[in-house]
TIMI-33026 format. One record per residue (C-alpha): residue in three letters; y, x, z. Coordinates in steps of 0.25 Angstrom, whole numbers, padded with zeros to 4 digits, always signed. Layout:
N
ALAYXZ ...
This chain:
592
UNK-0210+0189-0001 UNK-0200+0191-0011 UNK-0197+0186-0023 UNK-0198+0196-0037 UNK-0185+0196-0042 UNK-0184+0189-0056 UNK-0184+0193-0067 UNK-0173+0193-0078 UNK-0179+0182-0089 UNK-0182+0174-0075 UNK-0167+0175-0071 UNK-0163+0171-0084 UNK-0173+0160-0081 UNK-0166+0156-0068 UNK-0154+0158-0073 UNK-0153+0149-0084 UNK-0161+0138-0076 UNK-0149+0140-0066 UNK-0138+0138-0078 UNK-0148+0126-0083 UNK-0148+0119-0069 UNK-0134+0121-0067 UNK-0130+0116-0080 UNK-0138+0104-0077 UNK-0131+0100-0065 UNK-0116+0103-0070 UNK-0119+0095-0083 UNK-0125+0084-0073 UNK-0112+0084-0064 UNK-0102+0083-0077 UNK-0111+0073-0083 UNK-0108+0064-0069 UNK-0094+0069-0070 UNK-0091+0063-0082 UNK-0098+0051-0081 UNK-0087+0049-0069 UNK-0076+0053-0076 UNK-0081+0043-0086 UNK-0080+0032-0076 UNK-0068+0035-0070 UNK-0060+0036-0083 UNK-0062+0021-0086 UNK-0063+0020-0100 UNK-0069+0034-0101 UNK-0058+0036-0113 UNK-0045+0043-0113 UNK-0034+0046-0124 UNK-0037+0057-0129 UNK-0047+0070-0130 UNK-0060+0071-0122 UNK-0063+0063-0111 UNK-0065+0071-0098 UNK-0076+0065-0096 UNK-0083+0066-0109 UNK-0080+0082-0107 UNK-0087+0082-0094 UNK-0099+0074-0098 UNK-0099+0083-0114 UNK-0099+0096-0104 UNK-0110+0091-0094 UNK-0120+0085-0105 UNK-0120+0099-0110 UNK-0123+0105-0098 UNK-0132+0097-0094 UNK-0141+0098-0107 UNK-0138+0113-0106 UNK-0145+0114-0092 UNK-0158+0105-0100 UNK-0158+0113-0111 UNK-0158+0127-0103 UNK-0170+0126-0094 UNK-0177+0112-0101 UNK-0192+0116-0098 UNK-0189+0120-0084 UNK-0182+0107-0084 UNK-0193+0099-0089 UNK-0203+0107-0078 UNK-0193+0104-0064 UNK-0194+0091-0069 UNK-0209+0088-0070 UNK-0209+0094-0056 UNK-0212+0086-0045 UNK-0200+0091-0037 UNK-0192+0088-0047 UNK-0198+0074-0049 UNK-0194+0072-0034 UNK-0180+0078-0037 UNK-0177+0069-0049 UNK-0183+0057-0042 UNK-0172+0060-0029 UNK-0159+0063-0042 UNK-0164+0049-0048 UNK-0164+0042-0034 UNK-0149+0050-0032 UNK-0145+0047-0045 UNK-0147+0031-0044 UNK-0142+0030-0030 UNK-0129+0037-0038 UNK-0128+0027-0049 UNK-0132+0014-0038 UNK-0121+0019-0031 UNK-0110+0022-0045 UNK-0114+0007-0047 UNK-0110+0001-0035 UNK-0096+0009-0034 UNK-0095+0005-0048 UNK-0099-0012-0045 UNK-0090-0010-0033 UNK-0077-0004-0040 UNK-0080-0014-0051 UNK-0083-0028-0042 UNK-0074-0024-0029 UNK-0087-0031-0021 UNK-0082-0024-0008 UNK-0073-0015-0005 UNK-0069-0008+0008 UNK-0056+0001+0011 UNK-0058+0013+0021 UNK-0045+0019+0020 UNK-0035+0017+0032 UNK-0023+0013+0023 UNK-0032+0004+0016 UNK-0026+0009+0001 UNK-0040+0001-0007 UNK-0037-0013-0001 UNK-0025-0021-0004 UNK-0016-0025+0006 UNK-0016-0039+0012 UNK-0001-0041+0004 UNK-0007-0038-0010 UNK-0019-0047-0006 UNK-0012-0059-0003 UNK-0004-0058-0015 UNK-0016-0058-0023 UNK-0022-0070-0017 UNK-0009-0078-0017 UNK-0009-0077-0032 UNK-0008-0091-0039 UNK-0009-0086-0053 UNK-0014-0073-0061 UNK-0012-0060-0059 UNK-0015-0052-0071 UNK-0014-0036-0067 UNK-0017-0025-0079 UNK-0019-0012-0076 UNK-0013-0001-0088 UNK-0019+0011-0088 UNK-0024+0022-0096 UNK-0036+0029-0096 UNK-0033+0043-0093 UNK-0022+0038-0083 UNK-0030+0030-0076 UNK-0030+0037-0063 UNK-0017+0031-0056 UNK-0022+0019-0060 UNK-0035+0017-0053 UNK-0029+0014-0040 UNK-0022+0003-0045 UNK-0034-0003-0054 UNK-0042-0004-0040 UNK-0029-0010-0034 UNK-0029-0021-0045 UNK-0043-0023-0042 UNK-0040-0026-0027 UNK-0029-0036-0032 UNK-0041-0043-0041 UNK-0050-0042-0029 UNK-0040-0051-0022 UNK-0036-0062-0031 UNK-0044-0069-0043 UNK-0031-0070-0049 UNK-0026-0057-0051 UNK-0033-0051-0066 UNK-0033-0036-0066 UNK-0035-0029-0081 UNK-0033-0015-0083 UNK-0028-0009-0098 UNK-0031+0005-0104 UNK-0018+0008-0113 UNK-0026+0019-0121 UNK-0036+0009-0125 UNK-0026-0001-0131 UNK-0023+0000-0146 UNK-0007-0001-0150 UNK-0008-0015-0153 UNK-0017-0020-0142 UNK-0008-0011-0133 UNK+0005-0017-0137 UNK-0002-0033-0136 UNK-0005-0029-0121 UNK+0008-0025-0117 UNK+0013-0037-0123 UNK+0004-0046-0115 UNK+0009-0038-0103 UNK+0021-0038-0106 UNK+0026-0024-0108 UNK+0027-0023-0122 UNK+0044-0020-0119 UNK+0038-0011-0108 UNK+0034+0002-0106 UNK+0032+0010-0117 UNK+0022+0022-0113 UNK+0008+0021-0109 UNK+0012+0027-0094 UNK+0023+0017-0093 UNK+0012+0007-0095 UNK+0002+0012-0087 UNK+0001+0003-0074 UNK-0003-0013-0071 UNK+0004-0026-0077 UNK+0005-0037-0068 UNK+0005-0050-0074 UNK+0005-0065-0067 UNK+0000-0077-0074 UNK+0013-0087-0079 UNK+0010-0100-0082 UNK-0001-0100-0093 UNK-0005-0085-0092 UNK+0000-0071-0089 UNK+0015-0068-0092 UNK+0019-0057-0098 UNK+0032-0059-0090 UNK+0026-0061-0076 UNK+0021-0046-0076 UNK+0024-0033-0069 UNK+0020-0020-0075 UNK+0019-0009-0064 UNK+0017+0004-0070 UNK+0008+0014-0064 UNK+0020+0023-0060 UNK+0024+0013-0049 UNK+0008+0012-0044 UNK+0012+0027-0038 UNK+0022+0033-0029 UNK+0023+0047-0030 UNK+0028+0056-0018 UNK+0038+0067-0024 UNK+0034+0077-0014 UNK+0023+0087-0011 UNK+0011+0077-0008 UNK+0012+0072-0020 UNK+0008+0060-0014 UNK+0007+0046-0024 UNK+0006+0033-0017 UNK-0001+0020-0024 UNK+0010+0008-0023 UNK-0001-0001-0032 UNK-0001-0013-0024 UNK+0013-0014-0019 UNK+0017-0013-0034 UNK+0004-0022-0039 UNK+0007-0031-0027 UNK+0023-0033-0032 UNK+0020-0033-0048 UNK+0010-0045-0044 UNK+0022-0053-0035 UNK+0032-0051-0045 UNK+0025-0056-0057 UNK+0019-0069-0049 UNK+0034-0072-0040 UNK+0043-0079-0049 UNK+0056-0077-0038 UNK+0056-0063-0028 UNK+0058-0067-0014 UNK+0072-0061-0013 UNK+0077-0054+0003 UNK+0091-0053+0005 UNK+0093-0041+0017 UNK+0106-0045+0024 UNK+0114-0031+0026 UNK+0130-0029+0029 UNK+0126-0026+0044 UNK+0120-0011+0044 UNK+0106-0020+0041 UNK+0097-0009+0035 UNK+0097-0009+0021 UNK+0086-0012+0010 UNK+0091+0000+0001 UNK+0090+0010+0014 UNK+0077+0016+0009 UNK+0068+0027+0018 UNK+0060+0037+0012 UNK+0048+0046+0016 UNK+0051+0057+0022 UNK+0063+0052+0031 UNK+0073+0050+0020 UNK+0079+0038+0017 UNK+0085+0028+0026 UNK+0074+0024+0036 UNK+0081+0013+0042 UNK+0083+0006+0029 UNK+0075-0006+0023 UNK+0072+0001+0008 UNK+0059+0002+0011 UNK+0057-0011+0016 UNK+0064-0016+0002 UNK+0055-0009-0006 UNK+0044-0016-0001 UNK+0049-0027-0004 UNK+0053-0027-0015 UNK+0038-0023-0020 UNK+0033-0037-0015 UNK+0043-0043-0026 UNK+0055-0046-0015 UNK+0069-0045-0019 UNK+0078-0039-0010 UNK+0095-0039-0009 UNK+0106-0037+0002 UNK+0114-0046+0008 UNK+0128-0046+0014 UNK+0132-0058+0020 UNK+0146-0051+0027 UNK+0154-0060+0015 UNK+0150-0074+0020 UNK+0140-0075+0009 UNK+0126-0083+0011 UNK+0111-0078+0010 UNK+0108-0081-0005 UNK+0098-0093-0008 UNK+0089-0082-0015 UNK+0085-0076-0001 UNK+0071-0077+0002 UNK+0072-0069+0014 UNK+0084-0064+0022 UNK+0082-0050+0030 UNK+0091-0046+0041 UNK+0089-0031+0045 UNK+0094-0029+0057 UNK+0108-0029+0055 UNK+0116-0019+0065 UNK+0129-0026+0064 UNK+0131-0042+0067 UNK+0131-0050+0057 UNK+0144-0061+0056 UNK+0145-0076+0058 UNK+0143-0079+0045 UNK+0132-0069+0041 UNK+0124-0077+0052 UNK+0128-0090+0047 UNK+0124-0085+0034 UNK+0111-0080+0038 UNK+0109-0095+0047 UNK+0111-0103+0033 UNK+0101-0095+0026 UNK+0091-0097+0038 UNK+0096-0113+0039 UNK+0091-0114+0023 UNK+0078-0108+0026 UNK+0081-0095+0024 UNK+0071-0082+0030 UNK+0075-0069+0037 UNK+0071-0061+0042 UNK+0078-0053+0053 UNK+0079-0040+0060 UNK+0086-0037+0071 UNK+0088-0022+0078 UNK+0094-0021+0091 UNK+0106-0017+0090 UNK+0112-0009+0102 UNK+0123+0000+0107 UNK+0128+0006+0118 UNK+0137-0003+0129 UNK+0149+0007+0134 UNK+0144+0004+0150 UNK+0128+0008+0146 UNK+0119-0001+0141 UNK+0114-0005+0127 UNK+0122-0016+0119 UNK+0115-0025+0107 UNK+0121-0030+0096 UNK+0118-0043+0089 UNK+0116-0047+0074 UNK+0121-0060+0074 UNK+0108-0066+0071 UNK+0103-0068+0084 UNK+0109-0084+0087 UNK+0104-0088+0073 UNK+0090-0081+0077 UNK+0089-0086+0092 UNK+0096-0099+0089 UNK+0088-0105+0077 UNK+0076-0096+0077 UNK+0072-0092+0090 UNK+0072-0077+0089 UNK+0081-0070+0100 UNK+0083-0055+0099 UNK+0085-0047+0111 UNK+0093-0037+0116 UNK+0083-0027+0117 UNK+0078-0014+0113 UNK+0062-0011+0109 UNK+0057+0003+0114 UNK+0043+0010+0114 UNK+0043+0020+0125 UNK+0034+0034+0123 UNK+0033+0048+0130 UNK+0039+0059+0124 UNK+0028+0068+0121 UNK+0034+0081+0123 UNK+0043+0078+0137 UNK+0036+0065+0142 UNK+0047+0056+0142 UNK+0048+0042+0140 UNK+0056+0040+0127 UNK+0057+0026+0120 UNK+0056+0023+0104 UNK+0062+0012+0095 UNK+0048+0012+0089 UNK+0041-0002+0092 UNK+0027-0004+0086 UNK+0025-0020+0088 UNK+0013-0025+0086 UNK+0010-0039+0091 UNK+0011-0052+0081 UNK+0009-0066+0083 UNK-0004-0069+0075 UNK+0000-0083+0073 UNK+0010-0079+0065 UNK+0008-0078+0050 UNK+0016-0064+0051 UNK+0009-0060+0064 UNK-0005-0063+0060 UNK-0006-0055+0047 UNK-0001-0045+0055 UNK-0007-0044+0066 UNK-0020-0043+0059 UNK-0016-0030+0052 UNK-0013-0026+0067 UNK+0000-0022+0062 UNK+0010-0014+0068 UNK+0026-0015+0068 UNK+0035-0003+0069 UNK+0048-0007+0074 UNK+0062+0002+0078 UNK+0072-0003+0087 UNK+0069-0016+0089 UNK+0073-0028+0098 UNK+0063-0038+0104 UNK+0066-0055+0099 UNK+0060-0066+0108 UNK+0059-0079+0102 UNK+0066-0092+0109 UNK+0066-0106+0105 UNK+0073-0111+0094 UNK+0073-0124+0089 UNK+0065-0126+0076 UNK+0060-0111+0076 UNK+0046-0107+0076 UNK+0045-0092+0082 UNK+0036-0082+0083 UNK+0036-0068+0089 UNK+0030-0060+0077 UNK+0028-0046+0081 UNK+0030-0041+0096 UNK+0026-0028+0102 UNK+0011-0028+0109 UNK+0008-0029+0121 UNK+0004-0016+0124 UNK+0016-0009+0117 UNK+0025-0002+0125 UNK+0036-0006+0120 UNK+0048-0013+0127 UNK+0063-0018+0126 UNK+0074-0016+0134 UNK+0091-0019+0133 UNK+0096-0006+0136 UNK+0090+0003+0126 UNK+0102+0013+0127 UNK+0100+0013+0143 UNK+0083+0016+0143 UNK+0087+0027+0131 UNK+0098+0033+0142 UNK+0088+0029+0153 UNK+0075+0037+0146 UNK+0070+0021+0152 UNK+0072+0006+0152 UNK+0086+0003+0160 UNK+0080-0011+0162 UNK+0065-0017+0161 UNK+0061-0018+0147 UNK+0056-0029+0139 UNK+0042-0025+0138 UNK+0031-0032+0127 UNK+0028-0038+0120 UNK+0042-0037+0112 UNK+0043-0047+0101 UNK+0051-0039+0089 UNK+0048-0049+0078 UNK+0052-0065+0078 UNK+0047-0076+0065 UNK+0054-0090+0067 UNK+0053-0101+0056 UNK+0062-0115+0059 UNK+0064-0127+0050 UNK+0078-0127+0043 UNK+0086-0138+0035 UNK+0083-0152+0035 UNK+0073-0162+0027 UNK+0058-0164+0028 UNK+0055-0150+0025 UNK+0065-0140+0032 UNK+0065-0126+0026 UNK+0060-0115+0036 UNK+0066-0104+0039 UNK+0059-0090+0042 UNK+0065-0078+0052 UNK+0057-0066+0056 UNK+0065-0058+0065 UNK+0063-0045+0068 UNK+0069-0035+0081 UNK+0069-0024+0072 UNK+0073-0017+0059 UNK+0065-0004+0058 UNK+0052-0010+0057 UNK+0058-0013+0043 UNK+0063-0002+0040 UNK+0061+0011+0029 UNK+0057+0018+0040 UNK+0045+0009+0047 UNK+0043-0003+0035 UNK+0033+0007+0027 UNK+0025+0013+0036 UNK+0010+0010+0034 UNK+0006+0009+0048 UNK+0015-0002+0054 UNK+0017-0017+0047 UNK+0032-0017+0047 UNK+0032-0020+0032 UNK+0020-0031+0034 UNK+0029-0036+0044 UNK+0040-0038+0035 UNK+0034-0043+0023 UNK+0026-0055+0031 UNK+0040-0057+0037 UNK+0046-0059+0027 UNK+0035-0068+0019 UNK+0033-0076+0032 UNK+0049-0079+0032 UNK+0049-0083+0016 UNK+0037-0091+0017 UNK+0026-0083+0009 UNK+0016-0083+0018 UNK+0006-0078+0009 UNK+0013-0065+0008 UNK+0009-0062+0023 UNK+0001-0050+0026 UNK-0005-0041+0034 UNK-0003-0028+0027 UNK+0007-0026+0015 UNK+0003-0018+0003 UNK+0010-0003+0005 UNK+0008+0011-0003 UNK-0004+0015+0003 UNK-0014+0027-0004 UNK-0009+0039-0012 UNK-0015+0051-0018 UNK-0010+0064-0020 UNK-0010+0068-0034 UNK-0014+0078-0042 UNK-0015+0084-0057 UNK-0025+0077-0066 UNK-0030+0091-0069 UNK-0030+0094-0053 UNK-0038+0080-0050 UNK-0048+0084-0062 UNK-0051+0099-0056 UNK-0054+0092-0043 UNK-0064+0081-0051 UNK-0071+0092-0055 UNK-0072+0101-0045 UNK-0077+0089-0035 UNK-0087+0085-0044 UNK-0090+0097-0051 UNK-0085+0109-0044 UNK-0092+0106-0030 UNK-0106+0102-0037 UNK-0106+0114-0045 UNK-0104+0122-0031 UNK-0115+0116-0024 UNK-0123+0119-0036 UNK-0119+0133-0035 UNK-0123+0135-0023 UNK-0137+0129-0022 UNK-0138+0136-0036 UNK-0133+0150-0029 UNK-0144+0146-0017 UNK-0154+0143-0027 UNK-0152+0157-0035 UNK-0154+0164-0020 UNK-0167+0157-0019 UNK-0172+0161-0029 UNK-0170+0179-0026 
């Protein structure tokens, strides 16, 4: 049996309790909107006009009293039905398992009482280098965040950063400071505290985080970093438009340099076709990929001074050298360049020193290696020989099938008992190496030794003499040197005299590449952990051992504010008012 079609006052009926319902839902949704625009705003005020929110929550409060006022009786009547009863008792039940759960994610951002970090990089957790650095403070930390309130969206990654530092350590004090709240005079009494009355001038050169480091009887204005929020971002001058947060590394460097009264200065010898600290690499395959300008960089962001040295004149290392690196140099160093580098050593000096194989082809067939010079001083005092060998991994050709050999070396076995090793071997780290030489160890009088990284024992990897004869070979002339291979050597042994001899620290290394622009940065290996625990390990600042250093390591893609509004709305208003739609355009074919 079939329904009489309606009449017209009856369509007018269902049409305007159609525009009633609808209105009631839209104003609804924009009421919820704005209460989230609200929340996210901070404050909830900006400079100047309307708030966004304060439009949206205007534009829904009239719709939704527009929707009551249309159909109110009918209203009244739905709701005194028992039907509806049942369906306002299930919203109610919804409704407060919603604000049960706002109220938990609210506590929870607020109180940090658990947090867990699903992502594969790990971009919401700080890294073990940052966290040790918080909890080796020994004084106050005072970190303020400058900001403003309709700017505030490059700044919210790092106000959850500073709350992980505060999470870590009772001494650190994190404050954050809306500009466009501050009055002239309040304004200008704060930058003095801070210290940047002589500083920036604008409100965008000001936007960004203070460090500040307790001096004596409170926080100086003079022991302070201000890191404005230009350098929090990296952005990619290309299509992607790709921005890369660098918060910690630069939060983690402000905090070292306000608190270390003298920089740990490394002097990199050169004059031997050693590769070069300025030699940078860039994405994309530009650049010098051999050189060690990424490697400095890094560096220099955990507050280390770098310089050059030449010792081809006669001169001496300078007493100001912390730390001494030798990268692989290509041509022997003279007489008295070793001698130079052995009184460093004898005074309880550090290095650390790499060492490439170096080969050429003989006239009659057969490989030649070249020495650096170093290697009595290294065999002799601190029982670290380098061989005369080469490191291959063989693969198959996956087009012909052919065995073909690679310079690549993954090594990934570490003494656990040493302090290097164990961090690392924790983190299950890998080392990427490129052309490197095997180092045994052999007894030297007054040296402790130890055989930090080597190949595993299921690697294929293997070494042989004549790496000029297997390449003409297509294989090995002689039996190779299987593994475990040892690629990475630490010694210590007490110089000078009295009743407490200095030490002195050496960390050798078969290799140069793993250090290089090409392999130092990339996420997956541990080259860079390597040579930062090297290097903290050979100058005595254990406390700077880690098992994952901090590393530029989220970005986000970035867009117009107008764009990033119109995709707000449409998710939460646009898709909503399509499923209403529909159900609506089902209901009205019901109904015929």
């Amino acid at each position: 049996m079939t329904q009489p079609p309606l009449q017209p006052p009856e369509r007018e009926s269902e049409l305007q309790f159609l525009v009633s319902v609808v209105s009631i839902l839209l104003g609804g949704l924009l009421l919820v909107f704005a209460a989230i625009l609200y929340a996210s705003s901070g404050s909830g005020l900006a400079s100047e006009g309307m708030p966004r929110f304060q439009i949206a929550a205007a534009i829904g409060a009239g719709l939704l009293a527009l929707g009551i006022s249309l159909e109110f009786p009918r209203l009244m009547d739905l709701v005194r039905q028992r039907k509806s009863l049942h369906a306002a008792n299930a919203l109610a039940m919804s409704a407060l398992a919603f604000i049960l759960l706002v109220i938990v994610n609210f506590l929870s951002a607020r109180h940090d009482f658990w947090r867990a970090d699903l992502t594969q990089e790990r971009l919401y957790t700080l890294s073990d280098e940052s966290r040790a650095l918080a909890n080796a403070l020994d004084r106050d930390v005072r970190l303020v965040v400058l900001s403003a309130a309709d700017q505030d969206r490059d700044m919210s990654p790092v106000e959850a950063l500073l709350g992980q530092y505060r999470a870590e350590s009772a001494r650190i004090r994190v404050e954050r400071v809306d500009l466009r709240r501050k009055g002239q005079a309040e304004l200008l009494a704060l930058l003095k505290e801070l210290g940047l009355e002589g500083g920036p001038r604008f409100e965008d050169e000001l936007l960004g985080v203070v460090v500040q480091a307790e001096l004596g009887e409170g926080l100086s204005a003079e022991r302070r970093k201000h890191v404005a929020k230009a350098e929090l971002w990296e952005q990619a001058f290309d299509r992607s438009s790709k921005r890369t947060f660098l918060g910690e590394q630069k939060l983690s460097s402000a905090i070292r340099e306000v608190l270390e009264a003298k920089r740990a200065k490394l002097y990199f010898l050169t004059g031997h076709a050693e590769a070069s600290i300025d030699e940078h690499g860039h994405e994309g395959g530009g650049g010098r990929e051999e050189g060690l300008g990424t490697l400095a960089g890094m560096l220099r962001q955990r507050n280390m001074e770098l310089a050059e040295l030449n010792l081809s004149d006669g001169g001496q290392v300078p007493d100001d050298c912390d730390l001494l690196v030798i990268p692989a140099p290509r041509v022997a160093l003279d007489p008295r360049e070793v001698a130079s580098v052995e009184r460093f050593l004898e005074r309880g000096g550090d290095a650390i020193i790499m060492l490439d194989p170096v080969v050429s082809s003989r006239d009659g067939g057969g490989t030649r290696f070249s020495e650096s010079g170093l290697e009595p001083l290294l065999r002799e005092r601190y029982g670290v020989a380098p061989q005369d060998a080469f490191v291959f991994t063989p693969f198959q050709d996956p087009f012909s099938g052919a065995l073909r050999f690679s310079e690549e070396v993954l090594a990934d076995e570490f003494d656990v008992a040493h302090q290097i090793g164990k961090r690392l071997a924790r983190e299950q780290a890998r080392i990427a190496l490129l052309g490197a030489r095997p180092l045994r160890t052999t007894p030297a009088p007054g040296a402790t030794t130890s055989e930090l990284l080597k190949t595993g024992a299921r690697s294929p990897a293997f070494a042989v003499n004549d790496p000029f004869g297997m390449l003409a070979r297509g294989r090995p002339v002689e039996d190779p040197q299987r593994g475990p291979l040892t690629l990475a050597v630490t010694s210590e042994r007490a110089v000078g005299e009295g009743e407490v001899p200095e030490r002195s620290r050496v960390v050798v290394v078969g290799d140069v590449g793993w250090a290089q622009n090409a392999a130092i940065g990339v996420g997956r290996f541990h080259n860079l952990e390597l040579f930062l625990n090297a290097a903290s390990w050979a100058m005595n600042r254990d406390e700077r051992l880690v098992g994952k250093a901090s590393r530029p390591k989220s970005y986000r893609l970035e867009m117009p504010p107008e764009t990033l509004v119109a995709m707000q709305l449409f998710s939460f208003l646009g898709l909503p008012a399509v499923a209403i739609g529909l159900g609506l355009f089902a209901w009205m074919l019901r109904r015929r």
